[in-house]
KEDO-7271 format. One record per residue: residue number from 1; x, y negated, z of N, C-alpha, C in turn. Coordinates in Angstrom, 3 decimals. Example, Ala and Ser with C-alpha at 12.3 -4.5 7.8 and 13.67 -1.06 7.14 Angstrom:
REM residues 2
1,13.190,5.690,7.800,12.300,4.500,7.800,13.200,3.300,7.800
2,12.850,2.250,7.080,13.670,1.060,7.140,12.900,-0.030,7.870
REM end
This chain:
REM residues 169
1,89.323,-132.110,102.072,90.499,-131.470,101.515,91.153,-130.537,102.541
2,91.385,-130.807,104.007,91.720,-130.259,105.020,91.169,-128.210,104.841
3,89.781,-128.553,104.736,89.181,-127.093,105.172,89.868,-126.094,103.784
4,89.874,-126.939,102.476,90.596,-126.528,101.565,91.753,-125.684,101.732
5,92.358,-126.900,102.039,93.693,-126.045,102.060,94.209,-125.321,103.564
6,93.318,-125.388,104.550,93.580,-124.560,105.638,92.839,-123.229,104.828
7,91.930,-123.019,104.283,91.274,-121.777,103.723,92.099,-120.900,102.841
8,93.082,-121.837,102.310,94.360,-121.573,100.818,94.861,-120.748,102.108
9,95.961,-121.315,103.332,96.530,-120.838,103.726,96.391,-119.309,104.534
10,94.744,-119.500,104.961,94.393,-118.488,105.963,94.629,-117.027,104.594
11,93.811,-117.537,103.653,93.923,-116.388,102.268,95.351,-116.348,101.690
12,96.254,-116.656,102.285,97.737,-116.443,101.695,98.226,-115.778,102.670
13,97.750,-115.850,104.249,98.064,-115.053,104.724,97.883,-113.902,105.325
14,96.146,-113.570,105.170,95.543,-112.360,105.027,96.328,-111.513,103.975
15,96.426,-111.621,103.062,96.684,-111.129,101.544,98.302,-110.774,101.623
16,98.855,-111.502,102.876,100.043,-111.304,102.867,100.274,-110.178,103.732
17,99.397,-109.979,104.795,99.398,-109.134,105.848,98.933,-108.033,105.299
18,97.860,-107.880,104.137,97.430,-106.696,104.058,98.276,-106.165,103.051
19,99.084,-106.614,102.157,100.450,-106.368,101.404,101.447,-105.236,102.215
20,101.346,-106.142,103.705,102.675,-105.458,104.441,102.091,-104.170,105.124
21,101.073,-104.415,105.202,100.483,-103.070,105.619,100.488,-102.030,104.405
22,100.268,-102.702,103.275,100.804,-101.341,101.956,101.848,-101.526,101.903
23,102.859,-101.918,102.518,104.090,-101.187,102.214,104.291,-99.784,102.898
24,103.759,-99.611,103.729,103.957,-98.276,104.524,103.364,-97.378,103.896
25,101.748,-97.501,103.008,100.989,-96.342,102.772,102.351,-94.845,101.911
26,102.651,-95.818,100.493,103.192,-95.297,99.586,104.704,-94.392,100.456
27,105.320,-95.228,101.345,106.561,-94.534,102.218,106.217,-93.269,102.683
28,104.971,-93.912,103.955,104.149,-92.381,104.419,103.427,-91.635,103.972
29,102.698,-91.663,102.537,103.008,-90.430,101.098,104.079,-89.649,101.160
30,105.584,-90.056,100.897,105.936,-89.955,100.002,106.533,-88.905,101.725
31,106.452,-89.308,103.082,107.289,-88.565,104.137,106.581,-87.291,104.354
32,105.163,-87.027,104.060,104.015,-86.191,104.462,103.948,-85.427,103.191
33,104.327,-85.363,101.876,104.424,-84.907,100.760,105.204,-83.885,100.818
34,106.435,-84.942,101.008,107.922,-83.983,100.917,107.763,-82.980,101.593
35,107.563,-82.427,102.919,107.720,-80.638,102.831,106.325,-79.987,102.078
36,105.985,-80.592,101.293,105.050,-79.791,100.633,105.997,-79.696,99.059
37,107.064,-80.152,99.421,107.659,-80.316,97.743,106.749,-81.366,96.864
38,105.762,-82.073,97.133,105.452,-82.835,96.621,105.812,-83.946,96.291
39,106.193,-84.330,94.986,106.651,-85.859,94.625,105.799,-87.416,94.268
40,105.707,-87.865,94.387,104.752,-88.789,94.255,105.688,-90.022,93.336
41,105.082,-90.011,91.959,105.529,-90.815,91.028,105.692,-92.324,91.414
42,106.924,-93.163,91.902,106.839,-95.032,91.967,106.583,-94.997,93.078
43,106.326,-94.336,93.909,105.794,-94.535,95.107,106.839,-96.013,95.659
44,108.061,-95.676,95.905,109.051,-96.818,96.392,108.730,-98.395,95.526
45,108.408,-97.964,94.332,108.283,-98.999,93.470,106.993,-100.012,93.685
46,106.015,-99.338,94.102,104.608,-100.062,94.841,105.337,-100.915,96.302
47,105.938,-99.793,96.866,106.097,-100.178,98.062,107.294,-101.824,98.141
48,108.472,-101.428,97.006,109.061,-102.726,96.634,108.063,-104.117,96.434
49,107.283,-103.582,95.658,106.520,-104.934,94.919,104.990,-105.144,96.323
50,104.798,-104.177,97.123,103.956,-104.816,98.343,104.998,-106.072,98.877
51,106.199,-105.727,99.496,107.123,-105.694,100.239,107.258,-107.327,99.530
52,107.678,-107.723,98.057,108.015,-108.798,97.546,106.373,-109.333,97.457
53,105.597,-108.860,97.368,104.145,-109.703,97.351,104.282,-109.935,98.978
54,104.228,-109.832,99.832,103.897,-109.811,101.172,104.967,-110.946,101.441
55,106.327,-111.072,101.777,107.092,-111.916,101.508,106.875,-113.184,100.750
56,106.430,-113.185,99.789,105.784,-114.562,98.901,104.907,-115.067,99.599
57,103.912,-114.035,99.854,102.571,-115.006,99.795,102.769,-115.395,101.645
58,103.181,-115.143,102.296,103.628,-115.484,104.185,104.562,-116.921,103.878
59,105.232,-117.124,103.093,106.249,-118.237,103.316,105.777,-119.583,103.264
60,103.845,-120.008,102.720,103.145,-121.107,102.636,102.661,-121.419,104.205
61,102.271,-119.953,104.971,101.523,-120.392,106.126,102.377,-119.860,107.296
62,103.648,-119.284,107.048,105.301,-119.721,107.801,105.287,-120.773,108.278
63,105.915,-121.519,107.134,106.430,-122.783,107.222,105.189,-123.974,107.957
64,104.053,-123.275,107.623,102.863,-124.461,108.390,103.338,-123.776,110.024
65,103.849,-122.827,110.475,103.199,-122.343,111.997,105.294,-122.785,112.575
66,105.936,-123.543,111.576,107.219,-123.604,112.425,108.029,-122.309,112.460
67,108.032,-120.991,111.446,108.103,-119.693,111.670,109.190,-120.284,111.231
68,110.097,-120.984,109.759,110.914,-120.383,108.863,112.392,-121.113,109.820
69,113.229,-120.989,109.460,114.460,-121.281,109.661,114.894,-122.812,109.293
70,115.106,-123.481,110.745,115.293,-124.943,109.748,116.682,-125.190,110.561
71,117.705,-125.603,109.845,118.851,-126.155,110.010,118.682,-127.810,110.772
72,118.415,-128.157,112.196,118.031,-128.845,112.509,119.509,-130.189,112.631
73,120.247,-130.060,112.551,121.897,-130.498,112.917,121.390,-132.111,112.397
74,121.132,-132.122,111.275,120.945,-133.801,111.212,119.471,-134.854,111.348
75,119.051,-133.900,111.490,117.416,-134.586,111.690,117.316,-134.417,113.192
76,117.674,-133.907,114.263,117.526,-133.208,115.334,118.466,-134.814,116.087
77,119.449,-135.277,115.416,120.445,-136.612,115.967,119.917,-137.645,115.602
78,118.612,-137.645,114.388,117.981,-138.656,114.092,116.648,-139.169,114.970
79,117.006,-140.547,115.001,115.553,-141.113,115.907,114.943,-141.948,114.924
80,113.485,-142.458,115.057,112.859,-143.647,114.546,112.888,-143.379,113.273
81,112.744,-144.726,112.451,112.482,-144.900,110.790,114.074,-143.926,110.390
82,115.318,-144.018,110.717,115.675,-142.973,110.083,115.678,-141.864,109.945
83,115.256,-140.854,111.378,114.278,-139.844,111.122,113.599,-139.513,110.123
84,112.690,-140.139,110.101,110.988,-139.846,109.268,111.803,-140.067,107.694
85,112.801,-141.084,107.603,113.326,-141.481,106.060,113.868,-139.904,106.022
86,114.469,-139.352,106.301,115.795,-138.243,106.793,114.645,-137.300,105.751
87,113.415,-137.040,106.728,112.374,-136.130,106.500,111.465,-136.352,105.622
88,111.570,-137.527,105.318,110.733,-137.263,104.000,111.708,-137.448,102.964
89,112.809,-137.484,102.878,113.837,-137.088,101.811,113.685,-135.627,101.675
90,114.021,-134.825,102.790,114.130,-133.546,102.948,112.969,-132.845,102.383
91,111.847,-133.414,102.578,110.545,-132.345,102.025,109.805,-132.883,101.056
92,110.726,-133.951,100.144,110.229,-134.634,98.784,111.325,-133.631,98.139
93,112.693,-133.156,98.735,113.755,-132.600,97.588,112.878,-131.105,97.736
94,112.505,-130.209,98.800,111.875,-129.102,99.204,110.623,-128.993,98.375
95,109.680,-129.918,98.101,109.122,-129.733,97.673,109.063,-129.685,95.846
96,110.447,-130.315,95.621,109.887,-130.878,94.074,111.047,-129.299,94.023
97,111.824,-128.622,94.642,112.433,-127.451,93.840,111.939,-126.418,94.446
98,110.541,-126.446,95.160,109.912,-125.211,95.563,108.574,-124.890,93.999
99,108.218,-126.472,94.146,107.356,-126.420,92.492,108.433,-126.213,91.456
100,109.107,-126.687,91.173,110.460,-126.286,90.122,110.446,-124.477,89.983
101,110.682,-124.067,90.912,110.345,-122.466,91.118,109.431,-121.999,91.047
102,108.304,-122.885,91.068,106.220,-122.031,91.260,106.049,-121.870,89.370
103,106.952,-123.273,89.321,106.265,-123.325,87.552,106.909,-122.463,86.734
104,107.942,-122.168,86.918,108.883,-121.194,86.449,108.591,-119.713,86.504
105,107.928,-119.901,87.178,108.060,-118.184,88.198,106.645,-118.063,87.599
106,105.414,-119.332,86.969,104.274,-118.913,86.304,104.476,-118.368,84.905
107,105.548,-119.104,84.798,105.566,-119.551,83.104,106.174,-118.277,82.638
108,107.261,-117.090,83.832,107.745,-116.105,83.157,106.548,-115.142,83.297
109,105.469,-115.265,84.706,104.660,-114.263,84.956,103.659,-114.218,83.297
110,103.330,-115.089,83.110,102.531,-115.550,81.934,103.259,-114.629,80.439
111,104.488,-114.945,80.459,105.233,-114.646,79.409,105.550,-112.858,79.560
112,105.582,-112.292,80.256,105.509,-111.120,81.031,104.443,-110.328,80.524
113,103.232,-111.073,80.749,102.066,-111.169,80.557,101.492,-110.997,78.854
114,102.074,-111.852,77.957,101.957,-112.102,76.830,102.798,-111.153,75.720
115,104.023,-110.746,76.496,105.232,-109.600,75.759,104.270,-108.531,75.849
116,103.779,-108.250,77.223,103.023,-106.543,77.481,104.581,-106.125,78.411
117,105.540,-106.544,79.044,106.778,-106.263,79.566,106.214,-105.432,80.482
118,106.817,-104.025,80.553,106.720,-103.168,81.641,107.424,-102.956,82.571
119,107.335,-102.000,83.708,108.322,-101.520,84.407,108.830,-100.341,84.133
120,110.753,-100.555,84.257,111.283,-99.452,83.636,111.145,-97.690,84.490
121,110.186,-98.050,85.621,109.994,-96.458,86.303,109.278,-95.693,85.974
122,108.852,-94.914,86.369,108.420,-93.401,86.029,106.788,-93.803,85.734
123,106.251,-94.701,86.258,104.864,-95.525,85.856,105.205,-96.843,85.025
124,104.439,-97.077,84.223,104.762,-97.890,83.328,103.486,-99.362,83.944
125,104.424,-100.025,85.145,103.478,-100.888,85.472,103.252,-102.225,84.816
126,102.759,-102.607,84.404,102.477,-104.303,84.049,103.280,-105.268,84.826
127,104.588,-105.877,84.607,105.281,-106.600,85.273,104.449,-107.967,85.520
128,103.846,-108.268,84.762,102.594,-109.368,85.257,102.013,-109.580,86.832
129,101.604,-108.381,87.205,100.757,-108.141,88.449,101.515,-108.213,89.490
130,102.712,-108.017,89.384,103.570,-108.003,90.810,103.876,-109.288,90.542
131,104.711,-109.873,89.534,104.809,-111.210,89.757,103.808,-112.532,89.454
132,102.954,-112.081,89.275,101.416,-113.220,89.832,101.770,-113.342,91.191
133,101.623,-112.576,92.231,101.430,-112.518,93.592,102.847,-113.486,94.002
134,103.859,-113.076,93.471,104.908,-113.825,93.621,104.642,-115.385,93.321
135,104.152,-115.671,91.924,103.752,-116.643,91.511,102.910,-117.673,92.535
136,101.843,-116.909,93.351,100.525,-117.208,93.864,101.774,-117.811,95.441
137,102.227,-116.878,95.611,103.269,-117.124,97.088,103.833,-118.692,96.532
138,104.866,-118.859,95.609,105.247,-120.163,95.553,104.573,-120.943,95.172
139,103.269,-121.340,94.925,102.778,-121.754,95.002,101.850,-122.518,96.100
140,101.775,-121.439,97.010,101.065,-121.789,98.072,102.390,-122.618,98.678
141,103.552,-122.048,98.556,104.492,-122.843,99.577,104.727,-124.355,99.209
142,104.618,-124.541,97.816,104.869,-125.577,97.201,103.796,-126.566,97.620
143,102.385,-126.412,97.656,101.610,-126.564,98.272,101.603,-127.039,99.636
144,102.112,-126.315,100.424,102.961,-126.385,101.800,103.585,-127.442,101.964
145,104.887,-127.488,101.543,105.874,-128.246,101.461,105.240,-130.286,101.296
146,104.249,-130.087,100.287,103.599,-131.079,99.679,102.427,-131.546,100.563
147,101.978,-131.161,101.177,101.053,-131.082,102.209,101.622,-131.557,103.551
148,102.783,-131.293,104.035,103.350,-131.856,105.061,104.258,-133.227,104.444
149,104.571,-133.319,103.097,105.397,-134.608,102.760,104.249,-135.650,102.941
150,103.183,-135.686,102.481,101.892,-135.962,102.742,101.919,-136.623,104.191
151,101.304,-135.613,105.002,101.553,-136.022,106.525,103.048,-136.749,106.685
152,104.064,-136.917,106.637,105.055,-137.426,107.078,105.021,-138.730,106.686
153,105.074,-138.688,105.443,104.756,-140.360,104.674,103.660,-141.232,105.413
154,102.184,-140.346,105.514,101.209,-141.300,106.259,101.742,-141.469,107.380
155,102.094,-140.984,108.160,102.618,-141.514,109.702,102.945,-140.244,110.767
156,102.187,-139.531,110.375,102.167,-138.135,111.258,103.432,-137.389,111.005
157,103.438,-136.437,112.173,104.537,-135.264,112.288,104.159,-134.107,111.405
158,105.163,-133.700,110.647,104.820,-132.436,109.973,104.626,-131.072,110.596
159,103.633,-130.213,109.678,102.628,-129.335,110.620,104.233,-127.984,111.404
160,105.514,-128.258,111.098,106.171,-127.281,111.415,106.908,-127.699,112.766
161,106.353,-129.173,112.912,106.734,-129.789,113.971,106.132,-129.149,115.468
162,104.681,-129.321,114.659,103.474,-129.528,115.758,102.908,-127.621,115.715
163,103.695,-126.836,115.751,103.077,-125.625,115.635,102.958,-125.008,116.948
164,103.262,-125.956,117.851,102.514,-124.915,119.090,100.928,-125.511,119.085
165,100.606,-126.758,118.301,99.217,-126.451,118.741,98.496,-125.854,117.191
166,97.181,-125.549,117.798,96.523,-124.850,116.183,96.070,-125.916,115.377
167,96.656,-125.625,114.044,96.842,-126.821,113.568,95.518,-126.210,111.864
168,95.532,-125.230,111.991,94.916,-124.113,110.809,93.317,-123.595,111.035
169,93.360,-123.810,112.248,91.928,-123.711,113.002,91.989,-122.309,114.304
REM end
């Protein structure tokens, strides 16, 4: 299961990186255009929805490397079994309203999907496709989240603990 879901993460965060790298293409179009008077239709609008795909899909293999922001104030004063209780409260509530959000966030991509719902810009994009990727991001995090409640419960430190060593391969 390990190589599994280290493979989920490495592909959530390739996919995330090469996202952020299209956010620039459509910008630097649109800077190299302009004294030609050239306009380039959505361009910002690709570059929004790289920008929110890239963002999604980084926040599963974040949170594995210790990247995201953790409010340490009461777990940080905790030692022993109330610790680990502390923390696996914390990433049983993290996890069940990060899936609360994956299923939601499928169920509108789906429905999105099923209307034909477009985008209201100058290209008429498939609102589906940008928010799959979104979809695919909370998911992986949810994933995440569930994956270290996992480790905490069996006995181990969670992987945002242990991120100075390589824990992903």
């Amino acid at each position: 299961m390990r190589p599994a879901l280290s493979a989920l993460y490495r592909t959530a965060e390739f996919l995330g990186a090469v996202l952020f790298v299209l956010i620039a293409v459509p910008i630097l179009a649109l800077v190299f255009a302009r004294p030609f008077g050239i306009a380039i239709p959505a361009a910002d609008e690709f570059a929004g929805y790289a920008m929110a795909g890239s963002f999604a899909l980084m926040l599963g293999p974040s949170l594995r490397q210790g990247a995201h922001i953790r409010v340490g104030i009461i777990v940080e004063r905790l030692h022993g079994a109330p610790r680990r209780a502390f923390e696996l409260l914390c990433l049983a509530f993290a996890t069940a309203l990060t899936g609360y959000f994956a299923f939601h966030w499928s169920r509108m991509t789906w429905q999105s999907y099923d209307f034909g719902d477009v985008s209201q810009g100058v290209l008429p994009i498939p609102l589906w496709i940008p928010q799959t990727i979104m979809a695919a991001g909370l998911i992986v995090l949810a994933i995440a989240f569930l994956d270290d409640l996992i480790r905490v419960a069996s006995g181990h430190q969670a992987t945002y603990e242990t991120a100075d060593a390589p824990t992903e391969g």
